[in-house]
C-alpha positions as CSV (number, residue, x, y, z in Angstrom):
1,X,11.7,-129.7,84.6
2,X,11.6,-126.4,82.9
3,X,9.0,-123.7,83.0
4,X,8.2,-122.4,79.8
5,X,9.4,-119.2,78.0
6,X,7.6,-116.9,76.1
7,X,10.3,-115.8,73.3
8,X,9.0,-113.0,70.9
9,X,10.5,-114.3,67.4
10,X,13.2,-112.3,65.9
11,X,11.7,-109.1,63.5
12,X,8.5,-109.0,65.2
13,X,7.1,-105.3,65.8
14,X,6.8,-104.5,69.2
15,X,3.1,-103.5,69.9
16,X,1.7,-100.3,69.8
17,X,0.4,-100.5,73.5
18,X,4.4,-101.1,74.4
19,X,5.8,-98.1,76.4
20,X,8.5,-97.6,74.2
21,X,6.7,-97.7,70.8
22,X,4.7,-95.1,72.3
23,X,7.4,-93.3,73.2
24,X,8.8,-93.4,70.2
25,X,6.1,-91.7,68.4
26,X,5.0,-89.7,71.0
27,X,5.3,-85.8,69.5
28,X,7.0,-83.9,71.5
29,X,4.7,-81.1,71.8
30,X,6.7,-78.9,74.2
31,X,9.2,-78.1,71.1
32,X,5.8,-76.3,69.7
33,X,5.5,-74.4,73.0
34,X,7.4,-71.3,72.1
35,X,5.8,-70.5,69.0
36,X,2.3,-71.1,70.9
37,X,3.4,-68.5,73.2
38,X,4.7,-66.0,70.8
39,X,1.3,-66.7,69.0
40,X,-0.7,-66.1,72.0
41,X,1.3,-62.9,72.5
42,X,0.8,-61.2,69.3
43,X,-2.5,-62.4,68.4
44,X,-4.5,-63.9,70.6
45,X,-4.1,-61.4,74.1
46,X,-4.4,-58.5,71.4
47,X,-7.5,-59.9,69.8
48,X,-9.2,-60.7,72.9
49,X,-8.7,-57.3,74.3
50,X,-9.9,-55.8,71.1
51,X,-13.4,-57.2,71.3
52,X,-13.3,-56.0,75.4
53,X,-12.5,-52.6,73.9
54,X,-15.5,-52.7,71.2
55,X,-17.7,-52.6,74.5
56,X,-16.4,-49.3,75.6
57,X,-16.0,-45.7,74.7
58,X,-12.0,-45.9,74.6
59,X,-10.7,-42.9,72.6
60,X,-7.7,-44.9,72.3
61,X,-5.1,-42.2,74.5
62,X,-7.2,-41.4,77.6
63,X,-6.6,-44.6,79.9
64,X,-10.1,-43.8,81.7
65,X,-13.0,-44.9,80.0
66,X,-16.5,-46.5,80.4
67,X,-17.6,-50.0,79.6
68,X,-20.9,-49.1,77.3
69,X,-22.2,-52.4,76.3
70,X,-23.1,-53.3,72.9
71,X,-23.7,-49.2,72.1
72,X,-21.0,-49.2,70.0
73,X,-22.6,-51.7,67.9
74,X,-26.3,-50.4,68.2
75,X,-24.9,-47.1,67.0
76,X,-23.8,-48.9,63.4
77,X,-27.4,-49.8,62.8
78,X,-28.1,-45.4,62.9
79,X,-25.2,-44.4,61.1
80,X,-25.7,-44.2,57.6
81,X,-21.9,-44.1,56.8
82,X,-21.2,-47.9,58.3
83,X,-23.9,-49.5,56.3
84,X,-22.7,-48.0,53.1
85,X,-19.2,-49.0,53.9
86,X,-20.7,-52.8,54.6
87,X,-22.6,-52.6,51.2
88,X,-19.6,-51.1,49.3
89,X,-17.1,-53.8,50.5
90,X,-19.8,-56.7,49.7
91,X,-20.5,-55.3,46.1
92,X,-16.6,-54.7,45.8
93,X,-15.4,-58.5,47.0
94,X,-18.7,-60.2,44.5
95,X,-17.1,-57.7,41.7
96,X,-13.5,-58.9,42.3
97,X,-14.3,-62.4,42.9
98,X,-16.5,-62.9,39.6
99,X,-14.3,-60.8,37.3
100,X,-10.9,-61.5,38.2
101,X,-11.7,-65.3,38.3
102,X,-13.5,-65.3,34.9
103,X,-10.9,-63.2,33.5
104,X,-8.2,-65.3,35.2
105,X,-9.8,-68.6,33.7
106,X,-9.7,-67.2,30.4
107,X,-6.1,-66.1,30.4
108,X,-5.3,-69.8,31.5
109,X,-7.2,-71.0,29.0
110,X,-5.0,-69.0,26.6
111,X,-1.9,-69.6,28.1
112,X,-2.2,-73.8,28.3
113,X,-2.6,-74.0,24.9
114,X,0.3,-75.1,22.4
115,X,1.5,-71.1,20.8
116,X,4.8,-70.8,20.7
117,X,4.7,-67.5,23.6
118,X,2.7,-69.1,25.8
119,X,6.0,-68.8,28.3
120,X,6.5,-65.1,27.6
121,X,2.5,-64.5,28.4
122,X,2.4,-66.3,31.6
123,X,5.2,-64.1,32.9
124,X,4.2,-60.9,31.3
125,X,0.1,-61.6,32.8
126,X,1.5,-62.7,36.5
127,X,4.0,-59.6,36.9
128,X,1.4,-57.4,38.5
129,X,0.8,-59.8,41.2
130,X,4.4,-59.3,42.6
131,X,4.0,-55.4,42.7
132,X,3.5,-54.2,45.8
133,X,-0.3,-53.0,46.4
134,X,0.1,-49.8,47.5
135,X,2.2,-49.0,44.8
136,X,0.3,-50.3,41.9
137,X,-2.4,-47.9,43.7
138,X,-0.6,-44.4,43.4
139,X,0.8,-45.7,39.5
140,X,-3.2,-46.3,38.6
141,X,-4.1,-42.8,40.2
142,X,-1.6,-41.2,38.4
143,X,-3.0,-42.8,35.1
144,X,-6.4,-41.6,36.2
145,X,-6.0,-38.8,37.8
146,X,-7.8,-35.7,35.7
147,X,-4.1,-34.9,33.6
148,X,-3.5,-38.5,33.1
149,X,-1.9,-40.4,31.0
150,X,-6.1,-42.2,30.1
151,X,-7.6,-39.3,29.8
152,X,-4.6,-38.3,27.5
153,X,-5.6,-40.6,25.2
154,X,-9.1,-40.1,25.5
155,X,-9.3,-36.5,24.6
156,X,-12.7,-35.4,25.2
157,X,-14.0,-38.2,26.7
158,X,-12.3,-38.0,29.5
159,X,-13.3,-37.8,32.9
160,X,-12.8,-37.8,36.2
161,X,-12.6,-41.5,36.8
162,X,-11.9,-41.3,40.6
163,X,-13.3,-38.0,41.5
164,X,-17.1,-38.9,39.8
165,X,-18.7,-41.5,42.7
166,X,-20.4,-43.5,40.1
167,X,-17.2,-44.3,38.6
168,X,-14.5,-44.5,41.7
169,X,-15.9,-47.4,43.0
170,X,-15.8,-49.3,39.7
171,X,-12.1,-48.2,39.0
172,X,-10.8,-49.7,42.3
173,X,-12.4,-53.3,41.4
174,X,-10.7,-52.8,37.9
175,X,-7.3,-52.1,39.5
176,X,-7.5,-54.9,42.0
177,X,-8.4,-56.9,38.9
178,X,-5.6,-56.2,36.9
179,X,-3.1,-56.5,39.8
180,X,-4.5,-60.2,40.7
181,X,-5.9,-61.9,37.5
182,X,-2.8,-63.6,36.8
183,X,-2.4,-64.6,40.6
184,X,-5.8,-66.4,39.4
185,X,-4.5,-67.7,35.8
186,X,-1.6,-69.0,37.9
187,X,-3.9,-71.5,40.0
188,X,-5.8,-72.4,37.4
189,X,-3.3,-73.3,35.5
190,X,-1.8,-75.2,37.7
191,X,-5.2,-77.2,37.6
192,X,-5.3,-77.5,34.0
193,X,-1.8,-78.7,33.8
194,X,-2.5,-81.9,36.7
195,X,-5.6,-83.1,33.5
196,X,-3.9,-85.7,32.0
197,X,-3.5,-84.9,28.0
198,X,-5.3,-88.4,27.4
199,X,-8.5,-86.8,28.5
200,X,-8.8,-84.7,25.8
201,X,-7.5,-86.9,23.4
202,X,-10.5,-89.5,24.8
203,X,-13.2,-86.4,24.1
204,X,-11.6,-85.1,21.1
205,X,-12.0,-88.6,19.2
206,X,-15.6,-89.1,20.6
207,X,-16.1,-85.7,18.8
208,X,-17.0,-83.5,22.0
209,X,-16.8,-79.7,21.3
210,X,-14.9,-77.3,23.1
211,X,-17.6,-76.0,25.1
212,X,-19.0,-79.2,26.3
213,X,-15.5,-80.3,26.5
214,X,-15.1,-77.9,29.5
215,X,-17.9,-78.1,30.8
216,X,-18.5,-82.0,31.6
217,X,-14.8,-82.8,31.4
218,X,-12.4,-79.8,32.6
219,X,-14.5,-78.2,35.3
220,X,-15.4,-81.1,36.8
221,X,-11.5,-81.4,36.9
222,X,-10.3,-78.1,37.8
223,X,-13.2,-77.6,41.1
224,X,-10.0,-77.7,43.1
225,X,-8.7,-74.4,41.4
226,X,-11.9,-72.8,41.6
227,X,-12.2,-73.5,45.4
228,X,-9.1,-72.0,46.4
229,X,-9.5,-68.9,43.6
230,X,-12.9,-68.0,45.2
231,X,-12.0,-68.2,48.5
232,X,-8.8,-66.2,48.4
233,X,-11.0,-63.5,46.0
234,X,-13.5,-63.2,48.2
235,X,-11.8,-63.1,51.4
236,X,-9.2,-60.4,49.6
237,X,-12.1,-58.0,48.6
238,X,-13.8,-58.0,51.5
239,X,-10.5,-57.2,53.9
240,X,-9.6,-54.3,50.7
241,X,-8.0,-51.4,52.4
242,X,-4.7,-50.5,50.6
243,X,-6.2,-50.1,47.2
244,X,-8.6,-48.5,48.1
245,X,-7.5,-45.8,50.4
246,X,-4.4,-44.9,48.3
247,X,-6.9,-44.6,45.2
248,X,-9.5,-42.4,46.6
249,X,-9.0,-42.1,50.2
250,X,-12.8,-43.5,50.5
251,X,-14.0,-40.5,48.7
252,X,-15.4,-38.8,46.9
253,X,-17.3,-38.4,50.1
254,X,-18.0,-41.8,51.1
255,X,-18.8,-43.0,47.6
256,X,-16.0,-45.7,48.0
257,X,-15.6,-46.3,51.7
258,X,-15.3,-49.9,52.8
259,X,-15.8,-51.2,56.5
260,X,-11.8,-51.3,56.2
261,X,-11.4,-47.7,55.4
262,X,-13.7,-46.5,57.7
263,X,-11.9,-48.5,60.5
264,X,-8.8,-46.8,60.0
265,X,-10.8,-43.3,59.8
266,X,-12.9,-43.5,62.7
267,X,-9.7,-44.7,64.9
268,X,-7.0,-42.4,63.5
269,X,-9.1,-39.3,62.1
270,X,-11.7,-39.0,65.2
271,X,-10.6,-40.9,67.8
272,X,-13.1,-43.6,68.2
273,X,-11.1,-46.2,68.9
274,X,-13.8,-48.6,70.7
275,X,-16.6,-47.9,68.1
276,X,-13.6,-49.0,65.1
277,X,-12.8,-51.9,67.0
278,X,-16.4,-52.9,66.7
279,X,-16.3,-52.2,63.1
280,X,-13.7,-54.6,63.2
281,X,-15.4,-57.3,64.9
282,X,-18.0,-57.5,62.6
283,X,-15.5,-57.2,59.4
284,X,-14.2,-60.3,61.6
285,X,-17.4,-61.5,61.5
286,X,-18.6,-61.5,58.5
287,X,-15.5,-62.6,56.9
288,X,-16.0,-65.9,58.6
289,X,-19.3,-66.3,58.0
290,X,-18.3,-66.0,54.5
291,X,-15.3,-67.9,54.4
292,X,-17.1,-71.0,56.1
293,X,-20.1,-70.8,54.1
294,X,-18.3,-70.7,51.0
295,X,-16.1,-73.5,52.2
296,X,-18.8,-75.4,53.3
297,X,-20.4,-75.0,49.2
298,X,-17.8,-75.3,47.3
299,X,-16.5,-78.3,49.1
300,X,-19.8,-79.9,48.2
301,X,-19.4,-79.6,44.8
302,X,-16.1,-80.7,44.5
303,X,-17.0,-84.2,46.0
304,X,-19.8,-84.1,44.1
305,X,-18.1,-83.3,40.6
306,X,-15.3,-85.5,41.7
């Protein structure tokens, strides 16, 4: 007699509990483990010993210094110059975000629709966004410095756009702006594209206008777009440092300092290196309270309008 055989029929997977499936498919996580370390190197062992440094009085040569507690940050709330940086970068990243995404919407508006340069246009509005920052910076300040080429034009209305501190601070938002509005039309463009040309078709012949068309049809649609536009606006405007110190410098006086600025001019200009590193932590900070409660709303809206 016999005993009998379990035989697994032929082409029949083998489990996913089997040792070898699972070896298989098993990632092999130590090829990641280089690049963890080089991570850890550069950023993380730096960043940690940042934030130990924003607890001391470290002048950022002399390797003796006190640990001081939270002093550095107690100090911010008594100096005048900090909290008008921390206003000045919030009113510079709303400005950016709401007028370089409207303006960027438009300009994709424009350049989706059927006229025959519509190619031409989307290069011509996007070729800012490749310029280097800091260059498109000293070009602006050139064109509006006091003998510039603007107030060549202008004649006696002139003036002196980044030397009057209720103007500076608007002429760095409108250089960011025209540097990144086509970075903007780009993405939402690339939204507008992915609406199949049905859709309008569909609204056009129930005799939708072009406002409600957008409205209730293409933003809906395009909440994508908008999500990543806003983030990267906002999150650009309030880390703003190139622009704006190779505009003005932070001046006139501090009319145009940002918590960026003053960073780099506590640490390199007076030597507090530990109270700039606690600048930094809360720039840290408050970008990610930001980022994550943007995230958290616009991500709510999109399921909701989608």
């Amino acid at each position: 007699m016999t005993a009998d055989l379990k035989v697994r029929p032929p082409g029949r997977a083998v489990p996913a509990s089997s040792p070898r499936r699972r070896s298989r498919g098993a990632p092999p996580w130590w090829f990641v483990l280089p690049a963890l370390l080089l991570f850890a190197f550069v950023v993380l062992v730096p960043s940690i010993r940042g934030i130990y440094y924003a607890f001391t009085d470290w002048d950022g040569l002399d390797p003796d210094f006190a640990v001081i507690g939270l002093r550095n940050f107690t100090d911010m709330l008594d100096d005048g110059d900090a909290l008008q940086a921390v206003w000045h970068t919030l009113l510079i990243a709303v400005a950016i975000t709401v007028i370089q995404n409207s303006i960027g919407l438009l300009l994709a508006l424009g350049v989706n629709s059927m006229i025959k340069t519509r190619n031409l246009l989307r290069v011509l509005l996007f070729a800012p966004a490749v310029i280097t920052p800091i260059v498109t910076a000293y070009l602006w300040r050139n064109l509006l410095g006091p003998d510039g080429a603007v107030n060549a034009v202008l004649g006696p209305w002139g003036k002196d756009w980044l030397g009057d501190p209720d103007l500076a601070l608007w002429m760095v938002v409108l250089v960011v702006v025209w540097q990144f509005a086509g970075y903007s039309m780009v993405i939402f463009l690339a939204g507008l594209q992915s609406i199949p040309r049905e859709i309008y078709e569909a609204a056009a012949i129930d005799g939708t206008g072009s406002i409600r068309r957008f409205w209730s049809i293409v933003r809906p649609l395009l909440a994508p777009a908008i999500t990543i536009n806003l983030m990267l606006s906002i999150i650009g405007g309030i880390k703003l440092f190139d622009q704006v110190y190779a505009l003005t410098g932070g001046g006139p006086g501090h009319a145009t300092d940002t918590i960026s600025t003053l960073i780099y001019k506590d640490a390199f200009t007076l030597g507090e290196f530990g109270y700039s590193i606690a600048l930094a932590v809360v720039l840290t900070v408050i970008v990610s309270i930001v980022s994550a409660g943007q995230f958290a709303v616009l991500n709510r809206n999109e399921k909701a309008a989608s």
